[in-house]
C-alpha positions as CSV (number, residue, x, y, z in Angstrom):
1,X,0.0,0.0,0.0
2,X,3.0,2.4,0.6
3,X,4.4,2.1,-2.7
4,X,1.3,2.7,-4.1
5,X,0.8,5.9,-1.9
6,X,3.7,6.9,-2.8
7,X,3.0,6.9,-6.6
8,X,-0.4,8.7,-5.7
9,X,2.0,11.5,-3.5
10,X,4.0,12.3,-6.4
11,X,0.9,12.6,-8.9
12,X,-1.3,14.9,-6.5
13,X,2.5,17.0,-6.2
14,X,2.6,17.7,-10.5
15,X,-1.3,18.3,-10.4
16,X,-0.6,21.1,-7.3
17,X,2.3,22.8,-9.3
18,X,0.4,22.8,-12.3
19,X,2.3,20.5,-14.7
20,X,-0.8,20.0,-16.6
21,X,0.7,19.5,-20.6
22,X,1.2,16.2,-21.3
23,X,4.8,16.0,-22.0
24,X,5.7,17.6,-19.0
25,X,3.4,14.7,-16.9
26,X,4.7,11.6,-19.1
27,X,8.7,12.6,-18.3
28,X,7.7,13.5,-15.1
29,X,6.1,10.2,-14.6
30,X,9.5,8.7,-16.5
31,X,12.2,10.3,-14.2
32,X,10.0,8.8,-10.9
33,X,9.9,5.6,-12.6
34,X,13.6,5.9,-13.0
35,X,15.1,7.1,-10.0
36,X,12.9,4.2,-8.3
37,X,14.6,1.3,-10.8
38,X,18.1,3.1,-9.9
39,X,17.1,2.4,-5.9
40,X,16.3,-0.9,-6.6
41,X,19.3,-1.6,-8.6
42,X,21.5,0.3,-6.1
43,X,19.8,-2.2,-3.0
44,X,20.4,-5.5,-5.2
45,X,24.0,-4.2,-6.0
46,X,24.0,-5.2,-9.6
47,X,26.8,-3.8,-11.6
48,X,27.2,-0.6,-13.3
49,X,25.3,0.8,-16.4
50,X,29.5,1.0,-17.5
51,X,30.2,-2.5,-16.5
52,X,27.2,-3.9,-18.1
53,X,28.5,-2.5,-21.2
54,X,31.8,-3.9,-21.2
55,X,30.0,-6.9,-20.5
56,X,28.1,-6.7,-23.7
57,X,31.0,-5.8,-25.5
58,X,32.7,-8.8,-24.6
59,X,29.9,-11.2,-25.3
60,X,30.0,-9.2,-28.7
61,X,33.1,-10.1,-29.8
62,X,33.3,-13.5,-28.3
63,X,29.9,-14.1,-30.4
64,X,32.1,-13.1,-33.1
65,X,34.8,-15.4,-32.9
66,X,32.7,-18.3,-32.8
67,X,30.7,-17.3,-35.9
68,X,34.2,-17.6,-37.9
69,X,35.2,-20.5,-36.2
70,X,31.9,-22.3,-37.6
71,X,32.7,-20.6,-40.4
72,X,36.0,-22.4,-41.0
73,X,34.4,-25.8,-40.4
74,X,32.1,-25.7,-42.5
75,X,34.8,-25.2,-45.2
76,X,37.0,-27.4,-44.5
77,X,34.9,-30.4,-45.3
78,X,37.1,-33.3,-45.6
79,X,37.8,-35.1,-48.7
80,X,37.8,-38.5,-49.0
81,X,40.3,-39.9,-51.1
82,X,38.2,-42.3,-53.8
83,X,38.4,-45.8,-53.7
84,X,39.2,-48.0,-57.0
């Protein structure tokens, strides 16, 4: 009930200052939603936006490699020498 108070808190506070446009309410809405998945990431002590792209990077290349390693295999088929 208290998150959803919460949510209901920070609506009522736009409608008081008078953030009535629709833009203004959907990033205002965007930047609560935000800074509340930053908390929760901050509590579960994931890694970093930055380390998550390294991460990916990584993964990237390795993905990479492996696609011209198949690659190779699949070319060098092995011939068979024919039998008389």
């Amino acid at each position: 009930m208290s998150k959803s108070k919460f949510v209901i808190d920070k609506l009522a506070k736009l409608f008081e200052q008078g953030l009535v446009s629709y833009k203004d309410l959907s990033s205002e809405i965007l930047n609560i939603l935000r800074s509340k998945r930053d908390e929760f990431v901050f509590r579960m002590k994931l890694s970093s936006k930055e380390e998550t792209e390294v991460l990916a990077k990584r993964i990237e290349k390795l993905e990479l490699k492996i696609e011209k390693l198949e690659k190779r295999k699949i070319n060098k088929k092995i011939k068979r020498a024919k039998r008389f």
